[in-house]
Backbone as JSON Lines, residues from 0, in Angstrom:
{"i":0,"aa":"X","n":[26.79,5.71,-19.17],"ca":[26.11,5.28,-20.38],"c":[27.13,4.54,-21.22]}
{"i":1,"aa":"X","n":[26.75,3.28,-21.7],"ca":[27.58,3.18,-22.55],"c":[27.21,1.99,-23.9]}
{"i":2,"aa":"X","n":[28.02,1.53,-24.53],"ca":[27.49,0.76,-25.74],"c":[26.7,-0.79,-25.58]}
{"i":3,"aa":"X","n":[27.11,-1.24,-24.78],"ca":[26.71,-2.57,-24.15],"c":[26.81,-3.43,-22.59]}
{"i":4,"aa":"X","n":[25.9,-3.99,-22.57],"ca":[24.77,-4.15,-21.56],"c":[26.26,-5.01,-20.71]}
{"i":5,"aa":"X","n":[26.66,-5.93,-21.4],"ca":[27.95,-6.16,-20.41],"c":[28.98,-5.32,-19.9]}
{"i":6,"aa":"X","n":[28.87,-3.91,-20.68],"ca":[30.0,-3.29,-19.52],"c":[29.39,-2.35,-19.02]}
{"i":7,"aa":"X","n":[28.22,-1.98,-19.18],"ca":[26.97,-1.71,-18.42],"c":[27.2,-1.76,-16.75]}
{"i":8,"aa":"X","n":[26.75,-3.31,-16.82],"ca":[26.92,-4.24,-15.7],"c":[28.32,-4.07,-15.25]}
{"i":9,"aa":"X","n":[29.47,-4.52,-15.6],"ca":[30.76,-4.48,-14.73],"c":[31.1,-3.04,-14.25]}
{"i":10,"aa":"X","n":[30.66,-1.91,-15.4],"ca":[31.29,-0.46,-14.43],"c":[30.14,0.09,-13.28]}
{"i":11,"aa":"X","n":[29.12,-0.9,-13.49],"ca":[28.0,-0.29,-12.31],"c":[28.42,-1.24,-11.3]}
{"i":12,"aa":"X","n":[28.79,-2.26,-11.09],"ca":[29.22,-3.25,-10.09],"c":[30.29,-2.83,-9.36]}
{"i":13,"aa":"X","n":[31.08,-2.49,-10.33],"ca":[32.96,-1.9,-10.18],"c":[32.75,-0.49,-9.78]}
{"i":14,"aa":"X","n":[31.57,0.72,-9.73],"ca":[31.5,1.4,-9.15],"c":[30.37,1.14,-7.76]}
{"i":15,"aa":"X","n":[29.78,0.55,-7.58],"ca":[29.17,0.17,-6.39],"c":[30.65,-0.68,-5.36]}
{"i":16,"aa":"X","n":[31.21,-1.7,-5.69],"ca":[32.16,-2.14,-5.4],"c":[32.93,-0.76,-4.5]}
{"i":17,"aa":"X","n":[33.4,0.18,-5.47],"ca":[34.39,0.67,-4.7],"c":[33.76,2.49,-4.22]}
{"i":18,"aa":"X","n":[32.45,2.27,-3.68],"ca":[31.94,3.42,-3.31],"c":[32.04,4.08,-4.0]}
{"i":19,"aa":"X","n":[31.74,4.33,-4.96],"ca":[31.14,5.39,-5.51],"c":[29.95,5.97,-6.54]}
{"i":20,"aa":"X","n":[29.1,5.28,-5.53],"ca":[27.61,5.12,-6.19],"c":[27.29,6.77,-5.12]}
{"i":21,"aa":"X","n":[26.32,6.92,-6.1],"ca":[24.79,8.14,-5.75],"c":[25.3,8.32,-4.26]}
{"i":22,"aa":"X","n":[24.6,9.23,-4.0],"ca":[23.75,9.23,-2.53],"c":[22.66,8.23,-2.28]}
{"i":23,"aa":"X","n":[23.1,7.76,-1.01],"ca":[22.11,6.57,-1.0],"c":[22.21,5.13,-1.33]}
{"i":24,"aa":"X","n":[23.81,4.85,-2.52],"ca":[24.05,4.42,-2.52],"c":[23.31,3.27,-3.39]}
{"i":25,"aa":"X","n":[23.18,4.18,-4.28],"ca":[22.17,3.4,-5.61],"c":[22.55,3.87,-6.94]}
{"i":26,"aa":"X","n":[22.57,3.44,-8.27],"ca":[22.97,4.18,-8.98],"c":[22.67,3.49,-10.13]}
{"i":27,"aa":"X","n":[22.48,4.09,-11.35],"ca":[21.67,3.67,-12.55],"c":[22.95,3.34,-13.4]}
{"i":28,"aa":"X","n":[22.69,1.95,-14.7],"ca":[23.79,2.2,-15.75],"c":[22.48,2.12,-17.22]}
{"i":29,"aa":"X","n":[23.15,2.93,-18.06],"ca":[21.87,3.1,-19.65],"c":[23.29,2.43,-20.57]}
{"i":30,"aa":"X","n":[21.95,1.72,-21.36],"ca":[22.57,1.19,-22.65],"c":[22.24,2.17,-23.79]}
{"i":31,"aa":"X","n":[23.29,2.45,-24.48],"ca":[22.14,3.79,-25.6],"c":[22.86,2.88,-27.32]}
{"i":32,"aa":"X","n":[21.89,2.65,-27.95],"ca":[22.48,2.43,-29.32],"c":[22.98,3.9,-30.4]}
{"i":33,"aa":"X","n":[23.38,3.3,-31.5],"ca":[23.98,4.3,-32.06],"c":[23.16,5.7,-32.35]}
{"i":34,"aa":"X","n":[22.3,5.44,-32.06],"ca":[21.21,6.47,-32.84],"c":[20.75,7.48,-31.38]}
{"i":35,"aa":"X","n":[21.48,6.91,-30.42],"ca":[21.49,7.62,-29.03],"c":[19.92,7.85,-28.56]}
{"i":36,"aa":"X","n":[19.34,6.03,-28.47],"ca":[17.73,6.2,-27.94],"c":[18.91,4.94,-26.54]}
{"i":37,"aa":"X","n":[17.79,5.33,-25.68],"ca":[18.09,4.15,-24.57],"c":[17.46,3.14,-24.9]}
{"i":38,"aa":"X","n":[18.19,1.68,-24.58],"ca":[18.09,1.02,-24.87],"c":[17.46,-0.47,-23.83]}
{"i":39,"aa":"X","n":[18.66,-0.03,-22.74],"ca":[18.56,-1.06,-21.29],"c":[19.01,-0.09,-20.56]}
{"i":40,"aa":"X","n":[18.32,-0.42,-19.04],"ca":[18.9,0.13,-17.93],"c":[18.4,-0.74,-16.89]}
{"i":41,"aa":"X","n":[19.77,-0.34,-16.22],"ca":[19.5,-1.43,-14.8],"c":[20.43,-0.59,-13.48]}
{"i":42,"aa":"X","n":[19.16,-0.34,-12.77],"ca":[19.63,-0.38,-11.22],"c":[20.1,-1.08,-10.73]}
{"i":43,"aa":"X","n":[21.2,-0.38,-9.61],"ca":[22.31,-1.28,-8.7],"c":[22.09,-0.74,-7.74]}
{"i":44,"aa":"X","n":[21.93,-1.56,-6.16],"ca":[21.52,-1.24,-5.06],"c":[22.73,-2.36,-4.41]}
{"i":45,"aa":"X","n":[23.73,-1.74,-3.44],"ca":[24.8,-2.7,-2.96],"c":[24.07,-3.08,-1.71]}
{"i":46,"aa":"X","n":[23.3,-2.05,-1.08],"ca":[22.31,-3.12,0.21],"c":[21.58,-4.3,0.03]}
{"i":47,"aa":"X","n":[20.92,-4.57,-1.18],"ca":[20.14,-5.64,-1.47],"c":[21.3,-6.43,-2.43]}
{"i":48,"aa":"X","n":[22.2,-5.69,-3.13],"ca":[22.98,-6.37,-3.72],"c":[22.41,-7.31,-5.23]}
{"i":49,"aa":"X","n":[21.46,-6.19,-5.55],"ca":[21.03,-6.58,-6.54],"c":[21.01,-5.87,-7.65]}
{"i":50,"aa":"X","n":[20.84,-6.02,-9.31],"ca":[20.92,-5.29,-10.05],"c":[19.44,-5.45,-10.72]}
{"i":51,"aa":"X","n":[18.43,-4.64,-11.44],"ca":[17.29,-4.86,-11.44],"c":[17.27,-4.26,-12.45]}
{"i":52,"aa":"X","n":[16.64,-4.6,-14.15],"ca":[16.11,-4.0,-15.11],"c":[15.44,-3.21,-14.89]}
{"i":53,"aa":"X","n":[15.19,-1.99,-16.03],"ca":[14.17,-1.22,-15.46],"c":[13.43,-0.84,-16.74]}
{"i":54,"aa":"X","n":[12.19,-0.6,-16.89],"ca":[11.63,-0.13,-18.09],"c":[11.95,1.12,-18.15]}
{"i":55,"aa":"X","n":[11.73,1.95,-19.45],"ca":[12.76,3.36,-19.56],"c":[10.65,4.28,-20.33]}
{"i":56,"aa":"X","n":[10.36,5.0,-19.24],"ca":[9.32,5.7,-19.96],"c":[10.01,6.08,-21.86]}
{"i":57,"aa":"X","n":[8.62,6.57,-22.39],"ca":[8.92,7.0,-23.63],"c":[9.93,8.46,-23.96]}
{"i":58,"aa":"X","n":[9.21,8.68,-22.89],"ca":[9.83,10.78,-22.86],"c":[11.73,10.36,-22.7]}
{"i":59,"aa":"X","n":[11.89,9.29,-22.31],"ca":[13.59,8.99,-21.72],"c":[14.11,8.75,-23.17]}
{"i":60,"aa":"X","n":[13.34,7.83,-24.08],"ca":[14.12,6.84,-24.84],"c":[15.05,7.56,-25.71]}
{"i":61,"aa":"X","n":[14.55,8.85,-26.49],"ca":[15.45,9.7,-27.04],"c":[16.22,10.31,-26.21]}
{"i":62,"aa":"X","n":[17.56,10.47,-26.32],"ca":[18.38,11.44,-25.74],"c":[18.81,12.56,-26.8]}
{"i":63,"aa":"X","n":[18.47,13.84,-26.57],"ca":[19.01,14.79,-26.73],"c":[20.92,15.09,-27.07]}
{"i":64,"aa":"X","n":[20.81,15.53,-28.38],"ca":[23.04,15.73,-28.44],"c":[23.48,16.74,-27.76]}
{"i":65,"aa":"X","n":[22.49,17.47,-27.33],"ca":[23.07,18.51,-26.15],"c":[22.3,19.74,-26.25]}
{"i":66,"aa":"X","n":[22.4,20.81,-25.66],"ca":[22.02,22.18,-25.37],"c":[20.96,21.84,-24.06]}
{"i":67,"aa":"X","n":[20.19,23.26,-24.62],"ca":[19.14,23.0,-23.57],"c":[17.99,21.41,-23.36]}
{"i":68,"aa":"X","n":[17.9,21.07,-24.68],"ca":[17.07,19.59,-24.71],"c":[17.98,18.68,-24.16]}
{"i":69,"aa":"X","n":[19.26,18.75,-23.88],"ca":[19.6,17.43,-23.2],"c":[19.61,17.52,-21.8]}
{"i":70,"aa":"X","n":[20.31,18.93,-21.44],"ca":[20.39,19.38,-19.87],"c":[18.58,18.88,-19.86]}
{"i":71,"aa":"X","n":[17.02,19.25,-20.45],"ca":[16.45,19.43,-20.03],"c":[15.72,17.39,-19.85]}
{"i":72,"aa":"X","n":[16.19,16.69,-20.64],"ca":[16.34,15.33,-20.54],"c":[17.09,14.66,-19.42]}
{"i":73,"aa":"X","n":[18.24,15.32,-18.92],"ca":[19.34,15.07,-17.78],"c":[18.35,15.27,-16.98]}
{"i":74,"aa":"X","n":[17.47,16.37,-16.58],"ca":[17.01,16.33,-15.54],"c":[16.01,15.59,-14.91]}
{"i":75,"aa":"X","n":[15.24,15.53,-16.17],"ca":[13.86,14.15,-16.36],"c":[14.24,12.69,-15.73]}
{"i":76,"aa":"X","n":[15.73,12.4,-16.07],"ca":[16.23,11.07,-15.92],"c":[16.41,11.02,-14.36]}
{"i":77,"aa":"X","n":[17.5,11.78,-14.63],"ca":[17.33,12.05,-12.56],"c":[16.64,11.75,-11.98]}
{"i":78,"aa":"X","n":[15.71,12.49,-12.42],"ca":[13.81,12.32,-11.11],"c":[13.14,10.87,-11.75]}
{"i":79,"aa":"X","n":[13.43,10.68,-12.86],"ca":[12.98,9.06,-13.16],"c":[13.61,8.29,-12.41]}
{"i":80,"aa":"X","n":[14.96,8.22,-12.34],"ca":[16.12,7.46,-11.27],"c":[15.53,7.51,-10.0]}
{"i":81,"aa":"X","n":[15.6,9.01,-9.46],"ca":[15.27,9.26,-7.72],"c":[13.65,8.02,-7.53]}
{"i":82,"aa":"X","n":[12.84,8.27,-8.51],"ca":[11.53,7.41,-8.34],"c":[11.47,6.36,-8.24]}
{"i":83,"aa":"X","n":[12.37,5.23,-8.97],"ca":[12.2,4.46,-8.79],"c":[13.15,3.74,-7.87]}
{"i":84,"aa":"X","n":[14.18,4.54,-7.57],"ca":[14.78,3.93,-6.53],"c":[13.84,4.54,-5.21]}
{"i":85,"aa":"X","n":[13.29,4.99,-5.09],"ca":[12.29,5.61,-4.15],"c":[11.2,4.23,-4.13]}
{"i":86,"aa":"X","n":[10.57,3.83,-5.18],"ca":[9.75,3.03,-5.16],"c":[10.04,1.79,-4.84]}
{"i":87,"aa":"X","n":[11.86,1.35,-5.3],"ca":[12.22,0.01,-5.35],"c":[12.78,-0.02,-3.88]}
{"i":88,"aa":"X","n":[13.04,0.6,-2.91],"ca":[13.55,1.11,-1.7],"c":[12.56,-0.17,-0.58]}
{"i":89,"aa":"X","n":[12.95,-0.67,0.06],"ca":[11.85,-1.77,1.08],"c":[12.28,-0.56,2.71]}
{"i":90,"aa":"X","n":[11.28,-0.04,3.06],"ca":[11.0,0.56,4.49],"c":[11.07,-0.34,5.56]}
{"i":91,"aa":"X","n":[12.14,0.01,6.38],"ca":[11.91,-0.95,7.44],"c":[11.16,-0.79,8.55]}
């Protein structure tokens, strides 16, 4: 996560680059403004080699400052992540 959409992009590139993306080999970067709502996010897939905006449901946009509401937000995101890289996935 971090403040802007350009280093967003280079530490999701720079970690796809040097393996160490997800399982699977996919992996999300969030833009969050100060007020800690998401802002941008974009999937990185080094097989297609593409990076792809993604719309962020409503339930995501707030993030939680921690305890149980953020662990319980961490987990939401996850399975939002797993989905759409599930969905954005081409079957051969």
């Amino acid at each position: 996560m971090t403040g802007s959409r350009e280093k967003a992009v280079i530490t999701g590139w720079d970690t796809v680059r040097k393996g160490d993306a997800a399982t699977g080999g996919v992996l999300a970067a969030m833009v969050s403004d100060s007020e800690h709502r998401v802002v941008w996010v974009s999937l990185f897939d080094p097989a297609e080699y593409d990076a792809a905006v993604v719309e962020v449901p409503d339930n995501l946009v707030d993030i939680p400052a921690g305890g149980e509401a953020h662990q319980a937000w961490a987990d939401r995101w996850a399975l939002f992540v797993a989905a759409e890289i599930e969905r954005r996935t081409v079957r051969a």
